[in-house]
Backbone bond lengths (Angstrom), bond angles and torsions (degrees), N, CA, C in turn:
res aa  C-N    CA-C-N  psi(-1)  N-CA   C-N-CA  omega(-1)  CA-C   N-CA-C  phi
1 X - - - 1.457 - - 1.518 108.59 -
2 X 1.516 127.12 65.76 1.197 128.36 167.53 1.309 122.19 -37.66
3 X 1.368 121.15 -39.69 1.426 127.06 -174.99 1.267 114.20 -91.71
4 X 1.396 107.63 11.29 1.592 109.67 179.94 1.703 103.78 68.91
5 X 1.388 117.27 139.79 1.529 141.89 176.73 1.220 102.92 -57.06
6 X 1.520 113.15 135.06 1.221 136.98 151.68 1.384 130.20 -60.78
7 X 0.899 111.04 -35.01 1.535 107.04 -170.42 1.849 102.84 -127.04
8 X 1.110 89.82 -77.84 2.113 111.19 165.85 2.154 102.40 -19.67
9 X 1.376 97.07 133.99 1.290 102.83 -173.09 1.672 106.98 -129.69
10 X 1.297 108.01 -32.25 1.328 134.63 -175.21 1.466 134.39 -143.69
11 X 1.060 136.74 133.20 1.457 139.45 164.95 1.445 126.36 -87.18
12 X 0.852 133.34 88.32 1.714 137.72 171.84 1.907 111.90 -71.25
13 X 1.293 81.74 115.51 1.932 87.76 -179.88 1.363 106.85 -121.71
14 X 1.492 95.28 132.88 1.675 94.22 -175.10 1.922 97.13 -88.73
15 X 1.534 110.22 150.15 1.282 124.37 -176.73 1.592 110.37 -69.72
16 X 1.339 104.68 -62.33 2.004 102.69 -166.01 1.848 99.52 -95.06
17 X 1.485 95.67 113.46 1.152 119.10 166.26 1.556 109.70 110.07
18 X 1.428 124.52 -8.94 1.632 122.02 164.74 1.745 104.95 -112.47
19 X 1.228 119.32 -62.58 1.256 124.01 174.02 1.238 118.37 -60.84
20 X 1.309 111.48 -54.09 1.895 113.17 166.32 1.435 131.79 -113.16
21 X 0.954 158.93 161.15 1.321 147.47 -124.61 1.891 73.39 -113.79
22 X 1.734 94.80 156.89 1.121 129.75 -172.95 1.027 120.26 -71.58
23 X 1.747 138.35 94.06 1.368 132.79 -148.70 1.578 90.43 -127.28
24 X 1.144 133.36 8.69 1.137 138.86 -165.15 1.552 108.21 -91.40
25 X 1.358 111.09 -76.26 1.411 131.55 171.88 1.238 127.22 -36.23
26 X 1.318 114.31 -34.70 1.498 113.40 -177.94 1.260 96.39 -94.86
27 X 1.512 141.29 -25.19 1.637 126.97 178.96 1.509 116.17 -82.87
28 X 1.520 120.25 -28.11 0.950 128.76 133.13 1.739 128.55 -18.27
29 X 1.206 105.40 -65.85 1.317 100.16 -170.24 1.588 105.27 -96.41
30 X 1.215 128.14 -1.54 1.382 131.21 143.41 1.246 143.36 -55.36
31 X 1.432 95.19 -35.98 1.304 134.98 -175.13 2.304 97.90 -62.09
32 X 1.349 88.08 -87.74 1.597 109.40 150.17 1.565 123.76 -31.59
33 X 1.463 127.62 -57.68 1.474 107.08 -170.85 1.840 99.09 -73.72
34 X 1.548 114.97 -36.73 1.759 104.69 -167.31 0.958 109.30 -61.14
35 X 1.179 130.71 -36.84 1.518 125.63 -170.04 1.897 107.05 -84.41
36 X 1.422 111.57 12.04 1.814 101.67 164.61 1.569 85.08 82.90
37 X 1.471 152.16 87.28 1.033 148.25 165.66 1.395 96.01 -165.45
38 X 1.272 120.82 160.08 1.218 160.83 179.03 1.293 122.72 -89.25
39 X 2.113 120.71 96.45 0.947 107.48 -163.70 1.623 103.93 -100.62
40 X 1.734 126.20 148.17 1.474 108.08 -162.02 1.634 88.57 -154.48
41 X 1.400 109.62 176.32 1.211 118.23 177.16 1.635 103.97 -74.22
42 X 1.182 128.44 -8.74 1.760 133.38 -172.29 1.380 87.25 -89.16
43 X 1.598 144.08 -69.70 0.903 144.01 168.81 1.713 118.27 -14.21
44 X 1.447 115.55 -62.56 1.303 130.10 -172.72 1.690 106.40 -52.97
45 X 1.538 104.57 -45.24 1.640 136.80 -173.50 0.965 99.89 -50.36
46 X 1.211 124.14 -43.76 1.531 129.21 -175.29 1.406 140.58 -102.28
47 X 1.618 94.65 -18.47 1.821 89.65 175.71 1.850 96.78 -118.44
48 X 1.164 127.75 12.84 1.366 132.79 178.20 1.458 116.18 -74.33
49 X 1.461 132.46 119.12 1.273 117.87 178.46 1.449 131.05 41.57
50 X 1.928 99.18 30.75 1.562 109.80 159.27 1.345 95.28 -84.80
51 X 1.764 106.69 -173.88 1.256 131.16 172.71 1.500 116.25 -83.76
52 X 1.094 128.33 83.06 1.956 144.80 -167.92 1.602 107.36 20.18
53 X 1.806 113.54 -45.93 1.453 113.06 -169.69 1.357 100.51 -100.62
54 X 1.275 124.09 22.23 1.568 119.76 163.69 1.257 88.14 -106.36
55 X 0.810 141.33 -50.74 1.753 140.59 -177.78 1.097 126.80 -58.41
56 X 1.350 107.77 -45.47 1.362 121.54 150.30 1.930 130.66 -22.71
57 X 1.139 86.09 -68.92 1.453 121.82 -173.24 1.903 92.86 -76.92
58 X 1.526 112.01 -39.22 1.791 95.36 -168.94 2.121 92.67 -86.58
59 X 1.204 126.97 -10.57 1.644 130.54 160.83 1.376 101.54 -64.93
60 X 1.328 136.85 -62.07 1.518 138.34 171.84 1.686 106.41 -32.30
61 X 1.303 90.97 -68.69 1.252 93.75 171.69 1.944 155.01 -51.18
62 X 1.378 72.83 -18.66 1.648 88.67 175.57 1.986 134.80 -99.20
63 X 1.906 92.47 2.52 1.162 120.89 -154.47 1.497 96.78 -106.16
64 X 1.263 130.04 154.48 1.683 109.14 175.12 2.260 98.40 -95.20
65 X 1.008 112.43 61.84 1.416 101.16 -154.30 2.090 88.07 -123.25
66 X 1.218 84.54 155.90 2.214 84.47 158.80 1.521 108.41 -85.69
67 X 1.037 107.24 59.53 2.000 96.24 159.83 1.374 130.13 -106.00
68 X 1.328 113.89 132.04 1.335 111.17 163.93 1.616 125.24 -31.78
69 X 1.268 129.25 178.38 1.780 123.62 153.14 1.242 104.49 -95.85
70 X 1.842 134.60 -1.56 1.465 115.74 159.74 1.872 121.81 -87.62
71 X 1.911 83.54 -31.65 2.016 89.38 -179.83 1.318 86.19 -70.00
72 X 1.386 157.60 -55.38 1.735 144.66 164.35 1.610 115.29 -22.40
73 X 1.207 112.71 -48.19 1.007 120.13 -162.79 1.602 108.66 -79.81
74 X 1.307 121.26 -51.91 1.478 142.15 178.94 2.102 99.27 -54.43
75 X 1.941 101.62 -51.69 1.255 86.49 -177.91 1.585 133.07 -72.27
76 X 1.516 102.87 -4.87 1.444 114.26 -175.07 1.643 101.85 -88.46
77 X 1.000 111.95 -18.69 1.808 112.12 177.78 1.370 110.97 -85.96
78 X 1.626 110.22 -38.75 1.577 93.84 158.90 1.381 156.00 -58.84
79 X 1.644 93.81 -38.31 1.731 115.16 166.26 1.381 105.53 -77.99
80 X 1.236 136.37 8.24 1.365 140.55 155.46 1.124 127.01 -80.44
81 X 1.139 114.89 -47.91 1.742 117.64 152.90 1.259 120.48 -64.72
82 X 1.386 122.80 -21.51 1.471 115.83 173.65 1.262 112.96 -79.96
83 X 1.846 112.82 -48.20 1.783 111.24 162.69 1.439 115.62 -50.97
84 X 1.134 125.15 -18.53 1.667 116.99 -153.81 1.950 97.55 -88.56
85 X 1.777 116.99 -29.69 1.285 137.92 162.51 1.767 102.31 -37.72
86 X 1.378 125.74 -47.37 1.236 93.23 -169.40 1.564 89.96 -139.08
87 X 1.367 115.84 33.15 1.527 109.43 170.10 1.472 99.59 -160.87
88 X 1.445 110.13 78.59 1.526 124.64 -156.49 1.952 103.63 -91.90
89 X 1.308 111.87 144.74 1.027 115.77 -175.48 1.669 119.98 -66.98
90 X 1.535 122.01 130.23 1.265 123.64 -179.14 1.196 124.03 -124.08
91 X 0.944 137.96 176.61 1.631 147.63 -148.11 1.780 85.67 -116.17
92 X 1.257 120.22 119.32 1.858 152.90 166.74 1.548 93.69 -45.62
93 X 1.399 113.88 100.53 1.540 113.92 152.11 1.423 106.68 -35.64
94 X 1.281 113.31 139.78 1.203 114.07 -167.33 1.793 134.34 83.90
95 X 1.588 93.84 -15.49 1.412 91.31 179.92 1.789 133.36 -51.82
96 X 1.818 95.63 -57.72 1.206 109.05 -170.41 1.324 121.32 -80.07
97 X 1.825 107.71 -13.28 1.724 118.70 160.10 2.101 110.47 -55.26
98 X 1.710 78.73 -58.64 1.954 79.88 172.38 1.069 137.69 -38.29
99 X 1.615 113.87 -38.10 1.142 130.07 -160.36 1.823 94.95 -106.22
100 X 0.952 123.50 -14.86 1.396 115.51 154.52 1.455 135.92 -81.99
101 X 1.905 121.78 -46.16 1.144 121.40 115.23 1.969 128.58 22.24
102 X 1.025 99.28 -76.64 1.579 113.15 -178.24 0.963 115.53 -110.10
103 X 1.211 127.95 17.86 1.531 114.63 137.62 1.443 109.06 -109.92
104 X 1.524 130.08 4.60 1.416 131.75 179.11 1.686 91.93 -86.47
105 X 1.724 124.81 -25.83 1.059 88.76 -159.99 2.242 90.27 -127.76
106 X 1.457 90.76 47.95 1.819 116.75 148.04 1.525 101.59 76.74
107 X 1.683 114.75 30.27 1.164 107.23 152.22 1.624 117.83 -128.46
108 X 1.034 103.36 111.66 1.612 122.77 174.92 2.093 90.50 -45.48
109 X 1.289 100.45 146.62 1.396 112.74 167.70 1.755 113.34 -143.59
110 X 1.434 89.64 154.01 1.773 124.23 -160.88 1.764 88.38 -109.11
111 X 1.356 88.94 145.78 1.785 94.78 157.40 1.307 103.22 -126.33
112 X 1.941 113.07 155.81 1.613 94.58 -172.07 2.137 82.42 -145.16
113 X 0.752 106.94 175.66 1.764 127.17 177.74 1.083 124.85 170.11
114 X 1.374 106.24 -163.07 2.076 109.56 -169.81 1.622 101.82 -100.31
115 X 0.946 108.28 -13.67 1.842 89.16 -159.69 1.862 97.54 -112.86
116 X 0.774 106.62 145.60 1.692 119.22 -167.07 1.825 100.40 -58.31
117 X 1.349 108.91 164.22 1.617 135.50 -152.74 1.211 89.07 -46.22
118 X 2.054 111.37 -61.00 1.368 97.97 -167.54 1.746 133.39 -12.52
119 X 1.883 106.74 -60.29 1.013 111.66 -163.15 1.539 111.37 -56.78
120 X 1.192 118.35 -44.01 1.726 126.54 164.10 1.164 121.31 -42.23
121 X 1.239 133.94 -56.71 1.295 153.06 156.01 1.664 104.48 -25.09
122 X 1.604 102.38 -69.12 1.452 96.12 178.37 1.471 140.09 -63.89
123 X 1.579 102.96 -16.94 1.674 107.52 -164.07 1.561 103.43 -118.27
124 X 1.884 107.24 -22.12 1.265 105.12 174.13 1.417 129.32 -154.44
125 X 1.243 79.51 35.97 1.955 118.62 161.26 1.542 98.05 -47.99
126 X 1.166 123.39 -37.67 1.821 116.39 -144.29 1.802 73.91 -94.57
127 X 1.417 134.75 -40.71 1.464 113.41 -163.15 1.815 115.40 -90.99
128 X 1.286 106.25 1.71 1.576 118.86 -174.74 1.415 108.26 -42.03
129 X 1.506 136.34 -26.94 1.505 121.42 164.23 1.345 128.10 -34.96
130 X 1.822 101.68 -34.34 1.440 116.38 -164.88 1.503 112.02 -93.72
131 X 1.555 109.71 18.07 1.349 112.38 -171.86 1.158 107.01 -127.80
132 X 1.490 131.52 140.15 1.299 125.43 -165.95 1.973 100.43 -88.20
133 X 1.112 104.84 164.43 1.519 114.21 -179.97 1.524 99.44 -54.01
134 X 1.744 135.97 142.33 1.444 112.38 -3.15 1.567 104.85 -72.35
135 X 1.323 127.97 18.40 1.576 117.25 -150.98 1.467 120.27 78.22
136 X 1.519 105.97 -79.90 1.610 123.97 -160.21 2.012 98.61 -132.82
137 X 1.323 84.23 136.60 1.829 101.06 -174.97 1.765 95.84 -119.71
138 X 0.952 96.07 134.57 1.737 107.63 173.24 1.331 98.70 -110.36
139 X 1.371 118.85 114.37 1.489 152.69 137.14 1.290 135.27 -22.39
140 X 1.809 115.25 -30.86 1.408 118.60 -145.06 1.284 108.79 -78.24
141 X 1.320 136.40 -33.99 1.351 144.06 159.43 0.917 113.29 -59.98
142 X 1.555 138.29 -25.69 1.989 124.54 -173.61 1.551 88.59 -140.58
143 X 1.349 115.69 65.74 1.352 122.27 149.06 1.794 119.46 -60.58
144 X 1.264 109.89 116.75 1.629 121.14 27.62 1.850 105.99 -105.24
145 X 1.666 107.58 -11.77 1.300 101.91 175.03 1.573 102.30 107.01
146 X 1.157 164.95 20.14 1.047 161.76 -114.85 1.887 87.46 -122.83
147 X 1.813 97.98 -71.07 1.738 104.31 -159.39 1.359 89.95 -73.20
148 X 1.463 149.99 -30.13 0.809 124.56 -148.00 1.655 95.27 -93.83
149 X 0.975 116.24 -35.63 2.106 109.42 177.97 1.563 100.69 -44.86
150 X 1.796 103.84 -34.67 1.694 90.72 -149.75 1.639 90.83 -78.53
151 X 1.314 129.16 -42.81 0.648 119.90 -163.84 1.886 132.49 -94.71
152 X 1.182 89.67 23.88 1.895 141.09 165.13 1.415 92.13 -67.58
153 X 1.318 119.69 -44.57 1.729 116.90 -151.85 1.633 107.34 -129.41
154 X 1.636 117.29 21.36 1.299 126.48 -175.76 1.417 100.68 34.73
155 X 1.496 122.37 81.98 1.095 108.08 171.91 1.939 87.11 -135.48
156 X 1.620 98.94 -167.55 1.733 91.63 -178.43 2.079 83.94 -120.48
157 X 1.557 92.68 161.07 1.109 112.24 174.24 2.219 107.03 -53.44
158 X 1.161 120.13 151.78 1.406 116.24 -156.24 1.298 121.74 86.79
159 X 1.277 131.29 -42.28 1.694 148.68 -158.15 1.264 105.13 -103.92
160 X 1.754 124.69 23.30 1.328 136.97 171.19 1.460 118.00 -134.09
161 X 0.931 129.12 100.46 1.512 120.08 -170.66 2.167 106.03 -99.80
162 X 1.253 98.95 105.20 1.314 111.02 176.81 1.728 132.52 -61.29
163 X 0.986 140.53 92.23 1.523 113.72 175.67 1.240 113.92 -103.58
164 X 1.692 129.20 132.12 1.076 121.20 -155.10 2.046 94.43 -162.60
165 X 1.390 96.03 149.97 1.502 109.81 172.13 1.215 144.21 -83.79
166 X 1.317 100.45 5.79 1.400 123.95 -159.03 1.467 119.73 -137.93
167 X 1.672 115.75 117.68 1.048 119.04 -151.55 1.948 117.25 -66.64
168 X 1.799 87.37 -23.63 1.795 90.53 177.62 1.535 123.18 -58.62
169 X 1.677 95.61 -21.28 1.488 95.13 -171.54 1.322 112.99 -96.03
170 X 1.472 118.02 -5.76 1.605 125.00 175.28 1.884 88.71 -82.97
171 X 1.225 134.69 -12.56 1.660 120.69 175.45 1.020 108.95 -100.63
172 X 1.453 117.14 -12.03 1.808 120.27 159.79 1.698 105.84 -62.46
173 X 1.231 90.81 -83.63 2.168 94.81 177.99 1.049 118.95 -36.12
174 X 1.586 131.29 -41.42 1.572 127.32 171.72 1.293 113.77 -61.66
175 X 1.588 116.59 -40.57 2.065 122.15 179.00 1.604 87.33 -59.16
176 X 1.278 138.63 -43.08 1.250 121.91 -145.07 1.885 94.81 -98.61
177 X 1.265 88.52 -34.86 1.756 85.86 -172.86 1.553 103.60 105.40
178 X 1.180 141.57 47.83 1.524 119.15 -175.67 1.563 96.70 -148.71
179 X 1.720 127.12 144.41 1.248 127.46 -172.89 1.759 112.11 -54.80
180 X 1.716 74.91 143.91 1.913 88.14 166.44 1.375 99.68 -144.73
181 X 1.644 99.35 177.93 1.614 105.29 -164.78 1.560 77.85 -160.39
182 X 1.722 98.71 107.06 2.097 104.99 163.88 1.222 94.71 -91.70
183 X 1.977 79.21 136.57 1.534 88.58 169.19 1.735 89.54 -115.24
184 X 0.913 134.27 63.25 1.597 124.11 -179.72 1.383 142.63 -61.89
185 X 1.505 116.10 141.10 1.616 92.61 -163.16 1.034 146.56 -102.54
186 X 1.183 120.62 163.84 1.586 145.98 -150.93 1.876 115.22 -56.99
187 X 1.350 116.85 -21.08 0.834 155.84 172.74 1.959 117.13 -39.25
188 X 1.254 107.42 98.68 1.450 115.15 -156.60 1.952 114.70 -40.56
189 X 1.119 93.26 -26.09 1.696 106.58 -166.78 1.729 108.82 -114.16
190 X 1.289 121.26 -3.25 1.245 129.36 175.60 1.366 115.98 -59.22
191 X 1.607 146.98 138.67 1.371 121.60 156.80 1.347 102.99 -113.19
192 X 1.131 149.16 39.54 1.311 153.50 122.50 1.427 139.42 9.54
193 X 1.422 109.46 -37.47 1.375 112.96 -173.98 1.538 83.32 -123.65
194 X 1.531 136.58 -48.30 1.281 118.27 155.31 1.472 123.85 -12.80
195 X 1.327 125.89 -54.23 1.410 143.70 -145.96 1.997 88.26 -94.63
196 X 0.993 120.52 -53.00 1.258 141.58 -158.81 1.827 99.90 -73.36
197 X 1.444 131.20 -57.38 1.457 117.39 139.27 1.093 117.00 -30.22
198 X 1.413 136.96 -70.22 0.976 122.28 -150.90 2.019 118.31 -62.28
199 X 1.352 99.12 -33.32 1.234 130.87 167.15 1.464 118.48 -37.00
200 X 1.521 106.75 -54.29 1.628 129.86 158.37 1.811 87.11 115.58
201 X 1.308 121.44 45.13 1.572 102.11 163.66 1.085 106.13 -94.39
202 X 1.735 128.84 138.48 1.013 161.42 177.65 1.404 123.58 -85.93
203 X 1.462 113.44 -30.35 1.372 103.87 144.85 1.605 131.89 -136.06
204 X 1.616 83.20 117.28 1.573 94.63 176.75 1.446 119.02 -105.85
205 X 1.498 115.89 135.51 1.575 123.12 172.84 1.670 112.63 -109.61
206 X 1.227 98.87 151.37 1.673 118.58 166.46 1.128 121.13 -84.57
207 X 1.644 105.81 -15.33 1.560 112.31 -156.90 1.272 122.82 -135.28
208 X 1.091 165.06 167.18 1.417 127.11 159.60 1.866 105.59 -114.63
209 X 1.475 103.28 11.52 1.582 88.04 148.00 1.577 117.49 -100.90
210 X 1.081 121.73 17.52 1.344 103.34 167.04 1.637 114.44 -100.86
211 X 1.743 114.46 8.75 1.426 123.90 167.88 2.312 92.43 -87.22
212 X 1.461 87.95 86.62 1.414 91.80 178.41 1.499 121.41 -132.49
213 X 1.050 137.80 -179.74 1.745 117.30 -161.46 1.082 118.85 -73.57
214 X 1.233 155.85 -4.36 1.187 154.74 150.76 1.987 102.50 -55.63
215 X 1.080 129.62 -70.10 1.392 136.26 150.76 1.375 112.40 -2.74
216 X 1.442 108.44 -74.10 1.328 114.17 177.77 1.423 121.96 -80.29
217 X 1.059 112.04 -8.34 1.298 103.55 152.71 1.581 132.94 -82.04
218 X 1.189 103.96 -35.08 1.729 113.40 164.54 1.584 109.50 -56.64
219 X 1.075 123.98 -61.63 1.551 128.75 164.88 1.590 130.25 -21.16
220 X 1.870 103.39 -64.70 1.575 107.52 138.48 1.161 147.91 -46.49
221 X 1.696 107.62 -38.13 1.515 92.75 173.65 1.362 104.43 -96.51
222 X 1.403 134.38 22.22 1.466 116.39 166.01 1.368 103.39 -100.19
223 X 1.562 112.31 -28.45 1.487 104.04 173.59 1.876 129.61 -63.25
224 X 1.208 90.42 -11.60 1.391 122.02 -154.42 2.174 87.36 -92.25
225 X 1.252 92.66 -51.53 1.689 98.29 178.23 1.559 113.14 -89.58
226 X 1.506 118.00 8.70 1.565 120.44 171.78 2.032 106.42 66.85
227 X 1.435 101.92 12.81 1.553 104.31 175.79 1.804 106.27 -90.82
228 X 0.710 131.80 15.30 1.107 117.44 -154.35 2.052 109.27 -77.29
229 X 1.002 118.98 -33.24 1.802 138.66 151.85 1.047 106.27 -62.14
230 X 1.279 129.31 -42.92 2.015 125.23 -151.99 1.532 130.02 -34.07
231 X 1.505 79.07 -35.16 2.356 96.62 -174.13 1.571 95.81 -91.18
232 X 1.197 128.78 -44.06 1.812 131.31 148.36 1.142 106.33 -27.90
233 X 1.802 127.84 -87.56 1.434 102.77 -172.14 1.602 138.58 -61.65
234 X 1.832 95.85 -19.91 1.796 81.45 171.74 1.406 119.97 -106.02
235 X 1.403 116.58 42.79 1.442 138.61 162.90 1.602 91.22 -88.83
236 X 1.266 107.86 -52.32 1.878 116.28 -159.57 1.120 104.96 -79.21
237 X 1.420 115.12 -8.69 1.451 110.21 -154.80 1.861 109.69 -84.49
């Protein structure tokens, strides 16, 4: 976008699973097969980009076991630190190209997720130049967070372009109408991008260099022409 974006004002990137590799999904579904439960795309539906004690409570729930959604919740934070020992969280080939990318072509970008700054701080503290003030938005209370980022930055719904891993939040942006870009994950047992068709997003990546200016430029000018759903709704229609 040499001439700078038409419509697009901002980029919102979600942290676990676009910015850093996907540490979620596989403890998740660990979480679920040891305890004798059933791991499914309904499962995903439900504890994905809730607020920790809805998730909590939908992990309780998916297990044939007596647990609370906090003893769920408490045990999934533990085997997380024990997975995280030899399958430690990393920065997305491709991340810090992306995030340069879009601001070369005049949109400043936000990172946003569930778990408080710390985690930002720690994994992508070192790239925070490339992030516009506050940097990093925590989510966990207004899951999935959509109006409230946009409207963090007085902007109007459309004038935010989302990229995110998670299929609940591609049915947030479609209710609202405003661009997204799945990047969903890679992850043998995930149904994510399953979920995300079905959804009607139109653009999905594997990669996050193939979110490159041509991309973002299509994005703008559909946001820019209010199409950005259109082939979504008359799939649904």
């Amino acid at each position: 976008m040499t001439d700078g974006p038409r419509r697009l004002r901002l980029a919102a990137v979600n942290i676990d699973g676009v910015l850093l590799n996907d540490t979620f999904s596989p403890l998740i579904h660990q979480f679920v097969i040891r305890r004798g439960g059933t791991y499914s795309a309904d499962v995903e539906r439900r504890v994905f980009s809730q607020r920790q004690a809805v998730a909590g409570q939908a992990m309780a729930d998916s297990v044939p076991q007596d647990l609370t959604g906090q003893q769920a919740l408490e045990a999934y934070f533990e085997e997380r630190a024990a997975y995280l020992t030899d399958h430690p969280v990393e920065i997305m080939d491709g991340a810090a190209g992306l995030l340069r990318r879009l601001r070369a072509a005049g949109l400043p970008a936000v990172c946003y997720g569930g778990l408080d700054k710390s985690h930002f701080d720690e994994h992508l503290g070192a790239y925070a130049d490339l992030f516009t003030a506050p940097h990093y938005i925590c989510t966990n209370d207004v899951r999935p967070g959509l109006k409230e980022i946009t409207a963090h930055f007085g902007l109007d719904h459309g004038e935010v372009l989302f990229i995110d891993d998670v299929a609940r939040v591609a049915e947030a942006a479609r209710a609202l109408d405003v661009p997204f870009i799945g990047h969903p994950s890679t992850f043998e047992h995930s149904h994510q991008a399953e979920l995300m068709r079905e959804t009607g997003v139109r653009h999905l990546v594997g990669s996050l260099h193939e979110i490159d200016d041509a991309l973002l430029r299509t994005l703008d000018e559909e946001a820019a022409a209010g199409t950005v759903w259109t082939a979504a709704r008359s799939v649904g229609a």
